[in-house]
C-alpha positions as CSV (number, residue, x, y, z in Angstrom):
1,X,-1.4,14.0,-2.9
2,X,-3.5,16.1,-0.6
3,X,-2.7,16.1,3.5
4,X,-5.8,15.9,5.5
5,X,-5.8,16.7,9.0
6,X,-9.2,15.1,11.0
7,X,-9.6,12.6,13.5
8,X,-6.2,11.8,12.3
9,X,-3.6,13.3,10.2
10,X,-3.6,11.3,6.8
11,X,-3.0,11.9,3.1
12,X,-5.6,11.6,-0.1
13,X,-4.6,10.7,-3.5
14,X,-5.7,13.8,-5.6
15,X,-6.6,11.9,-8.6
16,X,-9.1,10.1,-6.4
17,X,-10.9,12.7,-5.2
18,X,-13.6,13.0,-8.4
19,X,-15.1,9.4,-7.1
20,X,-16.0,10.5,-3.5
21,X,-18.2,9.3,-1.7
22,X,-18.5,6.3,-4.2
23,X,-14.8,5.5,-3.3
24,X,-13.3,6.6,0.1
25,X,-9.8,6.2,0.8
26,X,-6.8,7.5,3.3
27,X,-2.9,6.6,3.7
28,X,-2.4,7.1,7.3
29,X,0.6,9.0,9.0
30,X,1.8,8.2,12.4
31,X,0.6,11.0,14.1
32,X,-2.5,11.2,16.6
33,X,-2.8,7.7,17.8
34,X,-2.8,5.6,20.8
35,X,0.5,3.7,20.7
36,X,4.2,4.3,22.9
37,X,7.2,4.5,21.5
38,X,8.8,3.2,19.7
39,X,5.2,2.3,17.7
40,X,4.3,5.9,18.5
41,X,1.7,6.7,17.9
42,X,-0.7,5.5,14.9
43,X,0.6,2.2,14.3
44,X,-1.8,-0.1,12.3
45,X,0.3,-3.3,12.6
46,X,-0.6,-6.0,14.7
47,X,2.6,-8.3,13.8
48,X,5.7,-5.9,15.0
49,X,5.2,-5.7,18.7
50,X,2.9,-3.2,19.6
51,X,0.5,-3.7,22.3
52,X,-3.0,-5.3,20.8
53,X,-5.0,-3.1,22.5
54,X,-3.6,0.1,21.2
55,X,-3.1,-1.1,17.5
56,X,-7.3,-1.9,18.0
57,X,-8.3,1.5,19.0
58,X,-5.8,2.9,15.9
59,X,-7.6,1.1,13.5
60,X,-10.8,2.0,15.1
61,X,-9.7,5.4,14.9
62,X,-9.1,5.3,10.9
63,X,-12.1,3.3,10.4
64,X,-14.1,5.7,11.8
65,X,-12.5,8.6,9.8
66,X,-13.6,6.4,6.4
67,X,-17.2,6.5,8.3
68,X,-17.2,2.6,9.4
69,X,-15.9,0.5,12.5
70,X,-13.5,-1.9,12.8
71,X,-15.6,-4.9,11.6
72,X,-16.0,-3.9,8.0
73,X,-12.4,-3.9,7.4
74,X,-10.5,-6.8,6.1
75,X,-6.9,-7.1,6.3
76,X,-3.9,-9.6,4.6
77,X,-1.1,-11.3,6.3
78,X,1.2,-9.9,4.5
79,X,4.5,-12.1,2.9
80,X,6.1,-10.4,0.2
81,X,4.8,-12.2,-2.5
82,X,3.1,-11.9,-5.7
83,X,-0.4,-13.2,-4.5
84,X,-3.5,-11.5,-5.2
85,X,-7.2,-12.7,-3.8
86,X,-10.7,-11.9,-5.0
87,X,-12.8,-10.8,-2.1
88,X,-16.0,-10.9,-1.4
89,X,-18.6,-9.8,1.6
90,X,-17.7,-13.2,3.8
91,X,-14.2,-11.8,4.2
92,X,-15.1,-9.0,6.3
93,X,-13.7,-8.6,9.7
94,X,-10.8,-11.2,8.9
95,X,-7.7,-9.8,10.4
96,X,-9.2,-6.2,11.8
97,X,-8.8,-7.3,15.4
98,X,-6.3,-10.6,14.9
99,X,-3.0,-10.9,12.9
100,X,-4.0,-14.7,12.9
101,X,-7.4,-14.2,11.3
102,X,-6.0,-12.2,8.3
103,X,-5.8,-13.1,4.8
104,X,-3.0,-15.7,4.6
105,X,0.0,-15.6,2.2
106,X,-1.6,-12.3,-0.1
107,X,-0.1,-8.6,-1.1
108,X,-3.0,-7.8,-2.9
109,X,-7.2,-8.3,-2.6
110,X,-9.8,-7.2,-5.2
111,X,-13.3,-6.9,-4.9
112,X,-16.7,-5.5,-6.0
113,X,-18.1,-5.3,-2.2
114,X,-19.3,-2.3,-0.7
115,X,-19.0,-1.1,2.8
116,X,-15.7,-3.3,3.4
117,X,-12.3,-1.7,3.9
118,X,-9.7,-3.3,2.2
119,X,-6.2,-2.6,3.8
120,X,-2.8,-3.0,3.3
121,X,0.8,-2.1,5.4
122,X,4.1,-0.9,5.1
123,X,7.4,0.6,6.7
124,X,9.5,1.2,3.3
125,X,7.3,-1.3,0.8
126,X,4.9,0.6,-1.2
127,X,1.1,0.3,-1.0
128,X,-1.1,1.0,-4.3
129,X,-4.6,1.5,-5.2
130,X,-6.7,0.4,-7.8
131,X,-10.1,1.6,-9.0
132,X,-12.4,0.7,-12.4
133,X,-14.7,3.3,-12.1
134,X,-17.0,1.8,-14.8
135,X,-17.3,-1.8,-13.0
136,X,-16.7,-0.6,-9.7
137,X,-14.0,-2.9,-8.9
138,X,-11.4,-1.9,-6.1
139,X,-8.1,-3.2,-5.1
140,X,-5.2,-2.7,-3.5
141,X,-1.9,-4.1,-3.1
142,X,2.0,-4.2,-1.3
143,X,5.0,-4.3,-3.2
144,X,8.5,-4.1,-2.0
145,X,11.4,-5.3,-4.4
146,X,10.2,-9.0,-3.9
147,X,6.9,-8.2,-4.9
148,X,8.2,-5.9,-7.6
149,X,10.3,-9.2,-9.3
150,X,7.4,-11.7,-8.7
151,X,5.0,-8.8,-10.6
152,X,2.0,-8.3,-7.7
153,X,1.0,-5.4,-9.8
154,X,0.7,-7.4,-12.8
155,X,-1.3,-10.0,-11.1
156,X,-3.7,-7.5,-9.4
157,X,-4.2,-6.1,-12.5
158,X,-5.0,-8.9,-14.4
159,X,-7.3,-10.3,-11.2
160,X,-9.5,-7.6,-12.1
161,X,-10.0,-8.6,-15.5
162,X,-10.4,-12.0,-15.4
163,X,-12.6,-11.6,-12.2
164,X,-14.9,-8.6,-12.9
165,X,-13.5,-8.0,-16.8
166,X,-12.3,-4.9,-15.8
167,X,-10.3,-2.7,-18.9
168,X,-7.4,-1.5,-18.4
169,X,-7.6,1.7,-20.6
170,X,-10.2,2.3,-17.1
171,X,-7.9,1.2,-14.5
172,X,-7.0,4.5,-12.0
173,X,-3.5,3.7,-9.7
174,X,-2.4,5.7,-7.3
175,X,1.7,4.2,-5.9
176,X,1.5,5.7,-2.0
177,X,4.7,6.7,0.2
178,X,7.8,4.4,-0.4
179,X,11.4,4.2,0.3
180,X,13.3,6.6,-2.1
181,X,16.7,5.7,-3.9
182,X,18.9,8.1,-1.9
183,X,18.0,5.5,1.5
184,X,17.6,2.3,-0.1
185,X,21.2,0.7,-0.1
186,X,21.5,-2.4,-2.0
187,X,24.1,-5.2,-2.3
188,X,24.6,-7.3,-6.0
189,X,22.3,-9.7,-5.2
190,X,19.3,-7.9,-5.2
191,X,20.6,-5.9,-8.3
192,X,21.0,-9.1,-10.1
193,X,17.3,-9.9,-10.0
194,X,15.4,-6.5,-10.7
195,X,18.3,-6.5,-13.7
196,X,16.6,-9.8,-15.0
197,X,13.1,-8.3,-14.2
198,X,13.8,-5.1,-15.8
199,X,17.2,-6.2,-18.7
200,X,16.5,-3.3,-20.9
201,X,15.9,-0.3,-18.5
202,X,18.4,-0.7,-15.4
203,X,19.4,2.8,-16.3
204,X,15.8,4.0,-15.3
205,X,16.0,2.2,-11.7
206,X,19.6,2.3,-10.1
207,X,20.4,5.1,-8.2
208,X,23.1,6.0,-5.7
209,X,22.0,7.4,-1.7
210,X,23.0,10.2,-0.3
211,X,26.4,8.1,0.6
212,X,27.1,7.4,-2.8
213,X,26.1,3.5,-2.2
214,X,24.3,1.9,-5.0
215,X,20.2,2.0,-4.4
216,X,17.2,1.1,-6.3
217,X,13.9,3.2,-7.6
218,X,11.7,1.1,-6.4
219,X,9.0,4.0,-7.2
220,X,10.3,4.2,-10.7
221,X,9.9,0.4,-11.1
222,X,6.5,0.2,-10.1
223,X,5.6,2.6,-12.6
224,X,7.4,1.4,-15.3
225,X,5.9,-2.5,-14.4
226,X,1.9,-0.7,-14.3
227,X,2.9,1.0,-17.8
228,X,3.7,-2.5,-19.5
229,X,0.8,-3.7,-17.9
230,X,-1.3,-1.3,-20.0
231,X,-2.3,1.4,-17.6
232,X,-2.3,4.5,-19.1
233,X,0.7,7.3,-17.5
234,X,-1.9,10.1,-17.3
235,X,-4.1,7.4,-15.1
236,X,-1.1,6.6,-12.2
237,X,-0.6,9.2,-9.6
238,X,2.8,9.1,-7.5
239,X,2.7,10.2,-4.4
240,X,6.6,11.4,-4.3
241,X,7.0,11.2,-0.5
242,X,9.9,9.0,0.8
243,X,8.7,7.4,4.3
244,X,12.3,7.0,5.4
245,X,12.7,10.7,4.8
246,X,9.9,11.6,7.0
247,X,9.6,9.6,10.1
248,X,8.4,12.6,11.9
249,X,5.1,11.5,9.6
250,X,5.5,7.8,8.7
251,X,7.5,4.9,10.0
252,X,10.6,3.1,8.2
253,X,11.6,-0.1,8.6
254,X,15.5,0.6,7.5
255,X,15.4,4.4,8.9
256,X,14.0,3.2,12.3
257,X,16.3,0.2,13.2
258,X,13.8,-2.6,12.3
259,X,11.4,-1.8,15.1
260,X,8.9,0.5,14.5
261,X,5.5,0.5,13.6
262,X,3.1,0.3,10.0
263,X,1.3,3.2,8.5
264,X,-1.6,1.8,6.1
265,X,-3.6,2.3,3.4
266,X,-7.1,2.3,3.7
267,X,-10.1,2.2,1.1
268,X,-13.6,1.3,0.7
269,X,-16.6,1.1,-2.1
270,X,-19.5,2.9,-0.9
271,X,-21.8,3.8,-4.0
């Protein structure tokens, strides 16, 4: 990945940077924004707090850095699950200025549309981006360990085939900051369901923290899921950063006490 420091400070996925303009995209940091702590100071959620007003005039802010405003951006509510929504031009503007208005029940959206900027949010989930460079089909999508078990990556992926018959020998990811395994402590229970998601690879995905406390990979998951979904290794970019290890950049849900803000991925068709 490739940090950027403009309007804001934000990071690029390198992989991605042979399809500009014709695909823009950012992840944003928390730095240079309008919020107070504890949301300080780029916080792009809308559902954890924050002053409205501020959390506007951030996501004006990273709008404007992609070259839009606010109103081409479309956002989802959010709910850990594995559901993923085709998009198209009508959309735009639902959730940018009201959590109410977003996109109801979805972690990921997919669409052919230009000049709309699909977004997505996190604290210690991952956010991912998709791009078919031949049909010019963008997605993106949020996956913590309840979107890993219910396979969102599997269904975004397979959204773009049925929807816009999108290959996926063609299919670019890039898997942006997450939670690493030495801060995500874990009891049984959740170990009991990524071992029936994943029965023949635990080895690959548990981990210990820094305490010595058993931890998932979530990172290592997702790429292993995008693999046996037929995206090709050489065509997933990782972005190796650990938000919980860096909330001097990016905010963490666990690391941060539960209240804190969302950093946010941001991307947008304009060919």
């Amino acid at each position: 990945m490739q940090k950027i420091r403009d309007r804001i400070v934000y990071y690029q996925f390198s992989s991605f940077q042979k399809y500009c303009p014709e695909l823009m995209h950012l992840i944003t940091t928390r730095i240079f924004g309008y919020s107070e702590k504890p949301y300080d100071s780029l916080n792009i959620g809308l559902h954890v707090g924050d002053k409205r007003y501020d959390v506007i005039r951030n996501r004006e802010l990273v709008c404007q850095t992609l070259g839009f405003n606010i109103n081409s951006m479309v956002a989802m509510q959010q709910s850990h699950s594995a559901n993923v929504k085709v998009i198209d031009e009508s959309y735009k503007g639902k959730g940018a200025q009201e959590w109410e208005d977003g996109i109801k029940d979805t972690d990921g959206i997919v669409t052919s549309t230009k000049n709309m900027i699909l977004s997505g949010m996190a604290a210690d989930c991952s956010l991912s981006i998709f791009y078919d460079p031949v049909k010019k089909v963008l997605a993106i999508s949020h996956s913590g360990w309840k979107g890993i078990v219910s396979g969102v990556l599997r269904n975004t992926i397979s959204k773009m085939m049925k929807a816009f018959a999108c290959k996926r020998e063609n299919i670019q990811v890039g898997i942006g900051p997450a939670i690493c395994e030495r801060c995500y402590e874990v009891g049984d229970e959740l170990i009991e369901k990524m071992e029936a998601s994943f029965p023949d690879c635990m080895d690959q995905i548990l981990s210990k923290t820094r305490k010595g406390s058993r931890s998932i990979n979530l990172v290592n998951a997702l790429h292993m899921q995008l693999c046996d979904a037929g995206i090709k290794p050489g065509h997933i970019e990782l972005s190796n950063i650990c938000n919980a290890c860096k909330i001097d950049e990016f905010y963490s849900y666990r690391n941060e006490n539960r209240i804190t803000g969302r950093f946010g991925l941001f991307a947008v068709l304009n060919y």
